[in-house]
C-alpha positions in Angstrom: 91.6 126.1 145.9 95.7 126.2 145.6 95.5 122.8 146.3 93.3 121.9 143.6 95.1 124.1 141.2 98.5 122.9 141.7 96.8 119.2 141.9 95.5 119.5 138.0 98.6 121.8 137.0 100.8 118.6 138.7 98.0 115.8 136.7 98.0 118.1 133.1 101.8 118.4 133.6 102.0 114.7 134.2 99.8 113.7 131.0 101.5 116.1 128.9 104.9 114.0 129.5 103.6 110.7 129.2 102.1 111.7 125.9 105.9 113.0 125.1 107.3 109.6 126.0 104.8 107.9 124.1 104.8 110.0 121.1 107.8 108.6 119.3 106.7 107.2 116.2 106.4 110.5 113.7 109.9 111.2 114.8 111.1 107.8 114.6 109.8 108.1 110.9 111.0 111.6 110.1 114.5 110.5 111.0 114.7 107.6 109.2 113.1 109.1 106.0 110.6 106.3 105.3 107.2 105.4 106.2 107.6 101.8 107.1 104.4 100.1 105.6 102.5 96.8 106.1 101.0 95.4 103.2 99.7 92.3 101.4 101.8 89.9 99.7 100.0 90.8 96.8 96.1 91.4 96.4 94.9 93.4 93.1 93.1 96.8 93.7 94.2 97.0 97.7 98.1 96.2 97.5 99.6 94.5 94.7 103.5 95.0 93.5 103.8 95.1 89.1 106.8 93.4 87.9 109.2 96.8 88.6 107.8 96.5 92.6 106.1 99.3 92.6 103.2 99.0 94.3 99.5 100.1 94.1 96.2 99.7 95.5 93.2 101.2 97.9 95.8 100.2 101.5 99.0 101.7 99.2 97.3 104.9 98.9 96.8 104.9 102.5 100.2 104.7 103.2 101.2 106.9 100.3 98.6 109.7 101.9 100.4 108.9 105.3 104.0 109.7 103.6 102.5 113.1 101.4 101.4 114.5 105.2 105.1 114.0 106.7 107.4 114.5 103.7 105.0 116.0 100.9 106.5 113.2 98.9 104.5 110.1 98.1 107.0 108.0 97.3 109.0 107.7 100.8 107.3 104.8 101.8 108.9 100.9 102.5 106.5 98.4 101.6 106.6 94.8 104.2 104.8 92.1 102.3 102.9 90.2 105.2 100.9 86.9 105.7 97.6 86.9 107.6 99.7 85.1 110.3 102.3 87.5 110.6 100.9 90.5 110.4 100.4 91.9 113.9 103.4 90.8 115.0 105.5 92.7 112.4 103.2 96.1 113.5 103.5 94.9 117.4 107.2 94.3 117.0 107.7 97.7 115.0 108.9 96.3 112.1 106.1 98.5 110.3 104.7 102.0 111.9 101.0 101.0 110.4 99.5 98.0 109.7 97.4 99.0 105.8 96.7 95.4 104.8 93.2 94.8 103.9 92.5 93.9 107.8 89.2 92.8 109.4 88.0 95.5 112.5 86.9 93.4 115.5 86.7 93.4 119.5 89.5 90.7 120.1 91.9 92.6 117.5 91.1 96.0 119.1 91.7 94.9 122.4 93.8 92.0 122.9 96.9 93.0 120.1 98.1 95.9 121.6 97.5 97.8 118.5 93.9 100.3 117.5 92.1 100.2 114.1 92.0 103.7 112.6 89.3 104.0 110.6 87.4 101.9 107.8 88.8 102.3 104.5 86.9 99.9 103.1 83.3 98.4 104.3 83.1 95.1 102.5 81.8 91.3 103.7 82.6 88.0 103.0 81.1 86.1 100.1 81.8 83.0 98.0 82.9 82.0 94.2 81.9 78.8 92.3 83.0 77.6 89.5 80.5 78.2 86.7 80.5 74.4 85.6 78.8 73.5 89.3 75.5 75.4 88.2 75.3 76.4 91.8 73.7 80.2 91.9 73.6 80.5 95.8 75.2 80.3 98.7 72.8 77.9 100.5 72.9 75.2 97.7 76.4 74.2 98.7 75.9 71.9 101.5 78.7 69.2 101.6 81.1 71.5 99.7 84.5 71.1 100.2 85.5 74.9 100.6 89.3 76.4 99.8 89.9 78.9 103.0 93.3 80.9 104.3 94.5 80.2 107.7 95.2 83.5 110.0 91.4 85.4 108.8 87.9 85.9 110.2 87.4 83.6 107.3 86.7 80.3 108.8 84.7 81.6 111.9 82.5 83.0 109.7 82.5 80.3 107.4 81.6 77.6 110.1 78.6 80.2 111.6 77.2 80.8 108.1 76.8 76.5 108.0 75.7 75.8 111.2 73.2 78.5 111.0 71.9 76.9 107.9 71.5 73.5 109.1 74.6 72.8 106.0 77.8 70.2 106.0 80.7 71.1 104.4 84.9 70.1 104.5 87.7 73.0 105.1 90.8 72.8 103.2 93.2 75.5 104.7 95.9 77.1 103.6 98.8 79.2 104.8 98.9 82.1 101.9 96.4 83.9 99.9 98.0 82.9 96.3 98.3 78.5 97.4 94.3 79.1 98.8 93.3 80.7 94.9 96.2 78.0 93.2 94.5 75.5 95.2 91.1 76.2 94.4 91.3 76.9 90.4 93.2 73.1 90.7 89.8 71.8 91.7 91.0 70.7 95.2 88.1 72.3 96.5 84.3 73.2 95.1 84.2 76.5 96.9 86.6 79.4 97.6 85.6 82.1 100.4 86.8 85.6 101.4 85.9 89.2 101.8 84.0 89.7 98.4 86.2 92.5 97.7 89.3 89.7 97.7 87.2 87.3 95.5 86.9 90.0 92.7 90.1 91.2 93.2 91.8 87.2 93.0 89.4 86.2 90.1 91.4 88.5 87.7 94.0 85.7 88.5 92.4 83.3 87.1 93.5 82.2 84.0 89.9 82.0 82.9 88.3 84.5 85.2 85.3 84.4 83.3 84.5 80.5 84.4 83.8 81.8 87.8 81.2 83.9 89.6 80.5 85.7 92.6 77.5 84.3 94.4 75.2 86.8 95.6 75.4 86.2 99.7 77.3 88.3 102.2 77.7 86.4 105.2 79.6 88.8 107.5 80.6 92.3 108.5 84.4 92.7 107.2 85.3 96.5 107.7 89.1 96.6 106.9 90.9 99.5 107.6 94.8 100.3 108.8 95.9 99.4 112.6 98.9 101.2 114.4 100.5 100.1 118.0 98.7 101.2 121.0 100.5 104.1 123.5 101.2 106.7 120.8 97.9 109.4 120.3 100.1 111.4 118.1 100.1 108.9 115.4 97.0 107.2 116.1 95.8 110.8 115.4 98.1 111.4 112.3 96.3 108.0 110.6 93.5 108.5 111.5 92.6 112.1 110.3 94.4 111.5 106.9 91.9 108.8 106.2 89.2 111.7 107.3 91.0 114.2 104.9 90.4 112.0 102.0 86.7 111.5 102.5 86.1 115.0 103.5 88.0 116.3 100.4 85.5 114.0 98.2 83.1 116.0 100.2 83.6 118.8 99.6 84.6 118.6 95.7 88.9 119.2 96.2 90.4 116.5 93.6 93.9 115.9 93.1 93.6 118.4 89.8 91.9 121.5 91.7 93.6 121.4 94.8 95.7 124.1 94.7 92.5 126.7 92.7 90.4 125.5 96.0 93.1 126.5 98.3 92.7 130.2 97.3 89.1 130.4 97.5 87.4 132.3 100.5 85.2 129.6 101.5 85.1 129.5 105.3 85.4 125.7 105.5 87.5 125.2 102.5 90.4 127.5 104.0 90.5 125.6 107.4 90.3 122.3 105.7 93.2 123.2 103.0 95.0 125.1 105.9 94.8 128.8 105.0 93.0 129.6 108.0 93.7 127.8 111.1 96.1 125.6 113.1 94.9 122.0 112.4 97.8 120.1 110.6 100.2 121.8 113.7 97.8 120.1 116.7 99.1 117.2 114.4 101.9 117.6 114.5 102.2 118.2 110.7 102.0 121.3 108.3 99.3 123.7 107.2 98.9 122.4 104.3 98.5 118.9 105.4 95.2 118.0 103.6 96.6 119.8 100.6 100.0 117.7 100.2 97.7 114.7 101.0 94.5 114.9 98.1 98.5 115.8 96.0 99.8 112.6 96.4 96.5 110.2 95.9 93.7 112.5 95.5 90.3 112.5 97.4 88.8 108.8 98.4 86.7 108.9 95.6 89.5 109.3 93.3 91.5 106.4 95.4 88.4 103.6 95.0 87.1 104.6 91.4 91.4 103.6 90.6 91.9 101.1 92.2 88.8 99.1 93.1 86.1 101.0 91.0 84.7 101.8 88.3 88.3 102.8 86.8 89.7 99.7 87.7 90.0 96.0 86.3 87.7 94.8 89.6 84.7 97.2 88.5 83.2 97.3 92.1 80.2 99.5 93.2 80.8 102.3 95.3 78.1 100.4 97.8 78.1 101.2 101.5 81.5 102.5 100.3 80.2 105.6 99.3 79.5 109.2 101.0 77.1 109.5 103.5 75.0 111.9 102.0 75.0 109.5 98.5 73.6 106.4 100.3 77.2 104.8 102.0 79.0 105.1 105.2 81.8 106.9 104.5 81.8 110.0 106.8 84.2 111.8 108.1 84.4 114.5 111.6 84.6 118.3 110.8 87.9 119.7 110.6 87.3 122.3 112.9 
């Protein structure tokens, strides 16, 4: 029985020091006073710079969430504009801490990138926009299209099932960026432009006629994007992860970025552990009590976060969809803090 004892004390002791090792990158952040973030290189309503560089959008927030947990200020965060193409080497190379760049979930990126997807910020799929002028109203009338794609995506395996499946002929034309791929396809070089349907709304307010163009009704493809951070540190892949859960589960549970601090002195049971009166939850992080608190501060719940920046509050007027609560008909749902 001493054996066995001194066997798991020698294995507990063990794992507790590897996880030590590996758990660098909250203190790599704290002392350099910055949340180093991976964005787009500019995509309305998910990450988008105005003409100051300050930067909004649904994957901003995330990192501005990220930044209110550490620092309980919003505003220390470094934003890296990134391709498609160079994305997971700037996380992998730890040029950024977390990847929040509208970014398809999928087995090969899960396992073979050396990097793990936290959650899914945003449950969308990947559609198609015509002009107007081609009287085309779906998806399966294009056949022979030529079709404006961007190289680095999930874009053009899906693209090439979605045709084959359908018996359908069409031309790629590829490009490097996400801005020469739209340039490209409002010059007419192509009939078609495809992306995650949240992208087409978002790149049509581009447009210098945005109401030429239209949205075709297909979804072709599972695209839920959410933030990636490197593989080997728990601590972090922990901090990411339950800030996106704070979010949902303050929508939940009615805390907005206005009543935050009213709820925080209320006596309900789940309320106090969530908002850190009662309990040690933001410490087993690593973080503060009041973690959810300074988090629903800096960007409010993820209701408030889509309804700005993608929703209904937002030029790109999207439905809440599959995007919404559990309990309202979507598939955002979050574990108990508990």
């Amino acid at each position: 029985m001493k054996r066995v004892t001194l066997a798991l004390s020698l294995a507990l002791a063990a794992g507790l020091a590897a996880q030590a090792a590996d758990a660098q990158t909250l203190k790599t952040v704290k002392d350099r006073g910055m949340l180093s973030c991976g964005v787009s290189q500019g995509l309305p309503g998910f990450s988008s710079p105005d003409d100051k560089g300050n930067w909004t959008g649904l994957d901003v927030d995330v990192c501005r969430a990220i930044a209110g947990a550490i620092f309980n200020d919003p505003t220390k965060v470094k934003y890296v504009p990134l391709s498609a193409k160079d994305r997971f080497t700037a996380l992998q190379s730890g040029e950024v801490d977390v990847l929040s760049r509208n970014t398809t979930w999928t087995i090969s990126r899960d396992t073979s990138l050396g990097a793990n997807f936290t959650g899914v910020t945003y449950y969308d799929g990947q559609g198609f926009m015509v002009k107007k002028s081609l009287k085309v109203n779906s998806a399966l009338e294009l056949n022979s299209a030529s079709v404006c794609v961007q190289t680095g995506t999930t874009t053009e395996q899906n693209l090439a099932d979605y045709f084959k499946a359908n018996n359908m002929k069409y031309e790629v034309i590829a490009f490097g960026t996400n801005d020469e791929t739209v340039k490209a396809y409002e010059a007419g070089r192509c009939d078609v432009f495809t992306t995650d349907q949240s992208g087409l709304y978002a790149n049509r307010l581009k447009l210098a006629n945005p109401g030429d163009h239209m949205v075709l009704p297909e979804i072709i493809s599972k695209e839920p994007l959410g933030p990636m951070v490197r593989h080997g540190d728990d601590q972090w892949f922990d901090i990411v992860k339950w800030t996106l859960f704070a979010m949902i589960t303050a929508e939940e549970l009615g805390v907005t970025a206005k009543n935050v601090d009213e709820k925080a002195k209320g006596e309900n049971p789940e309320l106090k552990r969530v908002l850190g009166t009662d309990g040690n939850f933001g410490e087993q992080l690593g973080l503060s009590k009041d973690w959810v608190v300074r988090i629903v501060k800096a960007v409010g719940n993820y209701g408030e976060v889509f309804d700005r920046n993608v929703g209904a509050g937002s030029p790109l007027g999207i439905n809440r969809g599959l995007n919404n609560l559990w309990n309202k008909g979507g598939l955002q749902y979050a574990p108990p803090i508990r």
